[in-house]
C-alpha positions as CSV (number, residue, x, y, z in Angstrom):
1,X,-42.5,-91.9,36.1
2,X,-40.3,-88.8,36.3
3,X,-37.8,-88.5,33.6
4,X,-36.8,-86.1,30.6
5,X,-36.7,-87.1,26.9
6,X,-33.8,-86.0,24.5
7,X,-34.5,-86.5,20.7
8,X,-32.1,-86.2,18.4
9,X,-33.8,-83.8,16.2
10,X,-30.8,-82.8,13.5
11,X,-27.0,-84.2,13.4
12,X,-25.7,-87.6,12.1
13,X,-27.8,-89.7,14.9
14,X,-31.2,-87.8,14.1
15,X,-34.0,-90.1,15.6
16,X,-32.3,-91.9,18.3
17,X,-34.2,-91.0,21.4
18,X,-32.4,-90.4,25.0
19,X,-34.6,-91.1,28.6
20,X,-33.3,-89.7,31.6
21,X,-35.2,-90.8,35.0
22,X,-35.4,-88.7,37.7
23,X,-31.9,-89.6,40.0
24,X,-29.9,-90.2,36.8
25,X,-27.1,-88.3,35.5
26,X,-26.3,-89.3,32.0
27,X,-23.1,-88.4,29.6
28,X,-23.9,-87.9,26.5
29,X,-20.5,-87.7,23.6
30,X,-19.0,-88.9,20.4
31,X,-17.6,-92.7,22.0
32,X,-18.1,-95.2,24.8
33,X,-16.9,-92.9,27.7
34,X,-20.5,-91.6,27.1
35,X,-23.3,-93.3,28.7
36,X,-25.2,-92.2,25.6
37,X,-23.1,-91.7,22.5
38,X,-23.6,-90.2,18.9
39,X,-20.4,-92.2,17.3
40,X,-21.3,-90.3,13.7
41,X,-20.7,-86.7,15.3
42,X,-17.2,-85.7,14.2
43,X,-17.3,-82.6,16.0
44,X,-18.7,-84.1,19.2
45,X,-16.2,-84.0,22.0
46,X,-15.4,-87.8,23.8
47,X,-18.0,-86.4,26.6
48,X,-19.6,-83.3,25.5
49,X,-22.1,-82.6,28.4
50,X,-24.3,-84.1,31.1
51,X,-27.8,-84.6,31.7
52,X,-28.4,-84.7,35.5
53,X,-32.2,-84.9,36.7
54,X,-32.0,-84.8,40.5
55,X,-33.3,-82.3,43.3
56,X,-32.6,-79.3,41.7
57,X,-34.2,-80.1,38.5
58,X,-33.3,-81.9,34.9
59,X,-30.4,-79.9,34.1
60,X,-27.7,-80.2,31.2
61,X,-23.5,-79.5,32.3
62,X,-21.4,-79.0,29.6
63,X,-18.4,-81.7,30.1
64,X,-16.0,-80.4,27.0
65,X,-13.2,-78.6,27.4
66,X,-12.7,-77.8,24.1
67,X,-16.2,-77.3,22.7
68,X,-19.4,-75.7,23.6
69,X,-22.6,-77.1,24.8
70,X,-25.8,-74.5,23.7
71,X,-29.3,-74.2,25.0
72,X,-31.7,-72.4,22.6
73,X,-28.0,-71.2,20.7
74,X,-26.5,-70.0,24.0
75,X,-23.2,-71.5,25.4
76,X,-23.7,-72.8,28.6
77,X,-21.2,-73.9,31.2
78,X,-24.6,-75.7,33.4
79,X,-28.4,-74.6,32.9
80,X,-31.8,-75.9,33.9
81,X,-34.2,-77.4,31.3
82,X,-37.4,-76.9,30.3
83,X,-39.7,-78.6,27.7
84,X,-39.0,-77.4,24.6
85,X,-35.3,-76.7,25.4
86,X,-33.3,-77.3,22.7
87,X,-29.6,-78.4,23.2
88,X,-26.7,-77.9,20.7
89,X,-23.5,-80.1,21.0
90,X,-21.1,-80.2,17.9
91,X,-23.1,-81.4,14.5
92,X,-26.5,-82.4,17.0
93,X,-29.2,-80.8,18.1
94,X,-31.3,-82.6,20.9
95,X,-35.2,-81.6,21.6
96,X,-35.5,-81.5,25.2
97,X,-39.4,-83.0,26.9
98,X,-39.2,-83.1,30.6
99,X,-42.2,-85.3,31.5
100,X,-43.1,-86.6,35.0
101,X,-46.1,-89.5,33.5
102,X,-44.9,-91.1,30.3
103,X,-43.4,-94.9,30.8
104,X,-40.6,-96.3,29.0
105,X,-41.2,-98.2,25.8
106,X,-40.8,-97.6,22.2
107,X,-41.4,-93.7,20.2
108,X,-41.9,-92.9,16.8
109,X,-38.9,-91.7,15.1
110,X,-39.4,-88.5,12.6
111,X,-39.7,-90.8,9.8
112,X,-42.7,-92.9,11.8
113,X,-40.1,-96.0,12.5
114,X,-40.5,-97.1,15.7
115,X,-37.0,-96.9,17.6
116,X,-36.0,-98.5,21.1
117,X,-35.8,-95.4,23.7
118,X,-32.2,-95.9,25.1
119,X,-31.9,-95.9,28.6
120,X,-28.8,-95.6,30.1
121,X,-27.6,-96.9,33.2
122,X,-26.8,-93.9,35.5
123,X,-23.5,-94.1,37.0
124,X,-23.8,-94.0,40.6
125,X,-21.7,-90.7,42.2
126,X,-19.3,-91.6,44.4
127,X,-17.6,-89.1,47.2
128,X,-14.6,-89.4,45.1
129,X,-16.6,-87.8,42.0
130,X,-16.8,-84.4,43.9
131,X,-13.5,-84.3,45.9
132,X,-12.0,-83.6,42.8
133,X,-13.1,-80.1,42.9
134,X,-12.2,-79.3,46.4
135,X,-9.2,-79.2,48.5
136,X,-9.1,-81.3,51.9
137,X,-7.1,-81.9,54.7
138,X,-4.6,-84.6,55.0
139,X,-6.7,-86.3,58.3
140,X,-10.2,-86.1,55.5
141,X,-8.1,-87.1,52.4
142,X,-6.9,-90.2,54.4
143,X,-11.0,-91.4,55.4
144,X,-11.6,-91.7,51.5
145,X,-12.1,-94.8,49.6
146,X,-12.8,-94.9,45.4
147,X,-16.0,-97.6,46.7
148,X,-17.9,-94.5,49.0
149,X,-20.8,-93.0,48.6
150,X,-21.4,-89.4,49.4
151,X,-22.9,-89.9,52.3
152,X,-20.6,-92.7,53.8
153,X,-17.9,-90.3,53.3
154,X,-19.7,-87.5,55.2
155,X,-20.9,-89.7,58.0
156,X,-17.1,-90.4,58.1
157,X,-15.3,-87.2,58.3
158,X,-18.2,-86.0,60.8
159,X,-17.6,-89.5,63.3
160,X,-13.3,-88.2,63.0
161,X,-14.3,-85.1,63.7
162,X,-12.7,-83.4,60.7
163,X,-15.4,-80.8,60.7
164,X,-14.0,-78.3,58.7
165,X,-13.7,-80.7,55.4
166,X,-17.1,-82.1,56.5
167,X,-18.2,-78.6,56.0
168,X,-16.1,-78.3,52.4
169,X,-17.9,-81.8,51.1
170,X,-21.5,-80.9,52.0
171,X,-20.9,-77.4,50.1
172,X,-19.8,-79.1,46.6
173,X,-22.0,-82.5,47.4
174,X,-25.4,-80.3,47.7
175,X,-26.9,-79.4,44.7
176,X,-25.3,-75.5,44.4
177,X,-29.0,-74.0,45.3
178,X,-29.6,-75.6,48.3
179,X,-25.9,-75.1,49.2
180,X,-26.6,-71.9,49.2
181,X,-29.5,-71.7,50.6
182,X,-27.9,-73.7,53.7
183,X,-25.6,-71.3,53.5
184,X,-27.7,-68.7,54.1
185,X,-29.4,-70.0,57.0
186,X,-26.3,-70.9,58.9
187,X,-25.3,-67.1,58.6
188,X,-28.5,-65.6,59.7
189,X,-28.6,-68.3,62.6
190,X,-24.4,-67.0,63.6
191,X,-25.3,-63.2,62.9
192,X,-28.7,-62.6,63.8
193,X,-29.6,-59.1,64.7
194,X,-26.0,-58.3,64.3
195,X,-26.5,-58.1,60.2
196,X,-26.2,-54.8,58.7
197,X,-28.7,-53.7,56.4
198,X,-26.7,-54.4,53.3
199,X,-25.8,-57.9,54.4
200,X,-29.0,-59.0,54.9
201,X,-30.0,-57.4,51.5
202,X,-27.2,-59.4,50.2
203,X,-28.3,-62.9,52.0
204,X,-31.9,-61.8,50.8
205,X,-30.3,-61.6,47.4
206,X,-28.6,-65.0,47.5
207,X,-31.5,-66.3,49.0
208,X,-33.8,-65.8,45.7
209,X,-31.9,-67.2,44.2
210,X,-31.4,-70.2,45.6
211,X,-35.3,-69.9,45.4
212,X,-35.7,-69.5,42.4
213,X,-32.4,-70.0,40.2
214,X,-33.1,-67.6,37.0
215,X,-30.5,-65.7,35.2
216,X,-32.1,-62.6,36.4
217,X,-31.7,-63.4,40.2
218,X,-28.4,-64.7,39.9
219,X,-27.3,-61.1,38.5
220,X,-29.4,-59.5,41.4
221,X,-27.5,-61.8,43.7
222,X,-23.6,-60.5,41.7
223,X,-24.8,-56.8,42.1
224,X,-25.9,-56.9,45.7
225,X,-22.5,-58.6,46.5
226,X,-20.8,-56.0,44.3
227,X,-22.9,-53.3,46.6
228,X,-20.8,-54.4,49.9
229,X,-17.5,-55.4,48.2
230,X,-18.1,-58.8,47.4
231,X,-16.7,-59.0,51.3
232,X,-17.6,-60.6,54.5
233,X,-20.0,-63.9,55.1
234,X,-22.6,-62.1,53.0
235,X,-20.6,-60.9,50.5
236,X,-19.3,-63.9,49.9
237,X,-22.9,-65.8,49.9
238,X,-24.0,-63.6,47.4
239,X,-20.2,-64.0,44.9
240,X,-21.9,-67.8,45.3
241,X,-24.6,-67.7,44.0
242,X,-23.5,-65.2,41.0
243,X,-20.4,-68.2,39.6
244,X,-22.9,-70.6,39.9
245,X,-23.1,-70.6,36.8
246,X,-24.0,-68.4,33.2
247,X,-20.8,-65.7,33.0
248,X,-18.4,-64.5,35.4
249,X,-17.3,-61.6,33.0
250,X,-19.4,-58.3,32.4
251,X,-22.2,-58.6,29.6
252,X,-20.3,-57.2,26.7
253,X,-16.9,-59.2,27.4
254,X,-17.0,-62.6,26.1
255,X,-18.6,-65.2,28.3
256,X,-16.2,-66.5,31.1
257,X,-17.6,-69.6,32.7
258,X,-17.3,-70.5,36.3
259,X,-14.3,-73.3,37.2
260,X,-16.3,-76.3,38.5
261,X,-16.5,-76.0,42.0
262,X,-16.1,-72.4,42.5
263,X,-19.3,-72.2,44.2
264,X,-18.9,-74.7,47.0
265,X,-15.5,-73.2,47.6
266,X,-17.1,-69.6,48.1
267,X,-19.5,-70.7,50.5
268,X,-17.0,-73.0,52.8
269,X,-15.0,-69.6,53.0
270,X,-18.0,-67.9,53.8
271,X,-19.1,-70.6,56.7
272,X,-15.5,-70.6,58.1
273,X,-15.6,-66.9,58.6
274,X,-19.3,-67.7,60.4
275,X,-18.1,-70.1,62.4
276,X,-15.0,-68.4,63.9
277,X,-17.5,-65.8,64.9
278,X,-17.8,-64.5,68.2
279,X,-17.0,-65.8,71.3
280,X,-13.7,-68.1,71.1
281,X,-14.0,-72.4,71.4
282,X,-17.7,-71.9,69.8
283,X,-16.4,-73.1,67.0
284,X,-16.5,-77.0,67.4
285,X,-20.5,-76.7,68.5
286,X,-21.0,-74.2,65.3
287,X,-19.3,-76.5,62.7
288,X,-21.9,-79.1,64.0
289,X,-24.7,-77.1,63.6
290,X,-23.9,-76.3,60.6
291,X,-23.2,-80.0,59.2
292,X,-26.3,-81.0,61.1
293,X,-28.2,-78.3,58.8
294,X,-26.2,-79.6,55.7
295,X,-27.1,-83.2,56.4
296,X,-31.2,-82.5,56.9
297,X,-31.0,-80.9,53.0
298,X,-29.1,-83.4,51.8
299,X,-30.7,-86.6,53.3
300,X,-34.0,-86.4,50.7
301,X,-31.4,-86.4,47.6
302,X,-28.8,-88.3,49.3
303,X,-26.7,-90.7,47.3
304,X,-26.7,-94.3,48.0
């Protein structure tokens, strides 16, 4: 079974043992608005951060507005996980195991107790859980329901034909590397061989790192964007891929983390220039293709 183990390795709670199965997000804070909780943390926020293992890997989202959330003793606004990870949230420090073959059951505790593994129920995402951090239409706004899943929502704005917020919800409902890597494809299939050599470096750019989401690509991606002005469909592609997430400020300022949905917002503005491209009333048929392309990456991680 895919899932990731968190072990509470120093703090108030040491011992108690967290499993996160692939498709869950779990919250993890001081009280009961977490889906895990560590109630003898004083300096824990209510919901300090999120572990999410879905598509795009296990990765921990720092949920506190008022507190950090470190990996290895860096503050993190969202980063990936590996085994071995260590994460940092007020008095606690959680060892991070991502394993795809252990089963649930019982682990021994540092002492050599044995100690139930907690395992959360996930809350299911609904569409409301990412309009927050988008701005739609009237006509979309009024399709939306607190009960609908992401894709109920999409398949909804698509059948009214309210394309353009179709296109906003797919960019902040797709986990931010494949957004951007569907990003990337719509604009090479508008552009083509009309590109200019620095945009395509700068899709290239964006495109590694959707590939491959490191720190050092995700600077690559910021300086080829930098290179053409951080303007046009390219530029913005690559400004995407650089607030997704680490800093937004230069590396000897203090870190500024990226507002949540920065990213999806970048690339809608990027695919609304692409899709007023060209020859006028293309742009109904290009918002569909695009969707179309949105909805193929999303369908294997698709909510319920």
């Amino acid at each position: 079974m895919v899932q990731a183990t968190l072990t509470v390795i120093k703090g108030p709670g040491s011992g108690a043992i967290l499993v996160v199965r692939y498709g869950q997000v779990v919250r993890v804070g001081r009280t009961d608005w977490s889906d895990f909780s560590v109630p003898g943390d004083p300096e824990m926020s209510d919901v300090h951060f999120a572990i999410e293992y879905l598509a795009n890997g296990c990765r921990v989202r720092n949920l506190s507005g008022d507190a950090e959330t470190l990996v290895n003793g860096q503050a993190i606004p969202e980063s990936l996980l590996h085994a071995g990870d260590e994460i940092g949230a007020g008095q606690s420090v959680f060892s991070v195991l991502v394993d795809s073959k252990s089963e649930l059951g019982t682990a021994d505790s540092p002492d050599g107790d044995q100690v139930a593994v907690a395992s959360p129920a996930a809350p299911t995402l609904k569409a409301t859980d990412f309009v927050q951090h988008i701005e739609l239409d009237e006509d979309g706004l009024a399709l939306l329901n607190p009960q609908q899943s992401p894709k109920e929502f999409l398949d909804l704005l698509n059948g009214d034909e309210c394309f353009p917020d179709a296109i906003k919800f797919l960019a902040i409902w797709l986990p931010k590397a494949k957004a951007v890597a569907w990003a990337g494809q719509c604009l090479r299939d508008t552009f083509g061989d009309e590109l200019p050599v620095q945009d395509e470096a700068a899709i290239q750019a964006a495109e590694c790192w959707s590939a491959e989401p490191t720190e050092e690509n995700r600077l690559a991606a910021g300086a080829a964007g930098e290179a053409i002005g951080n303007e046009g469909a390219a530029g913005l592609l690559t400004l995407a891929a650089f607030v997704s997430e680490g800093s937004m400020a230069a590396p000897d300022l203090a870190p500024v983390p990226p507002p949540e949905g920065l990213t999806a917002r970048i690339i809608s503005a990027a695919l609304t220039l692409a899709v007023y491209h060209g020859e006028p009333g293309t742009a109904e048929s290009r918002h569909q293709e695009f969707i179309a392309a949105g909805q193929k990456l999303a369908a294997p991680s698709a909510a319920k």
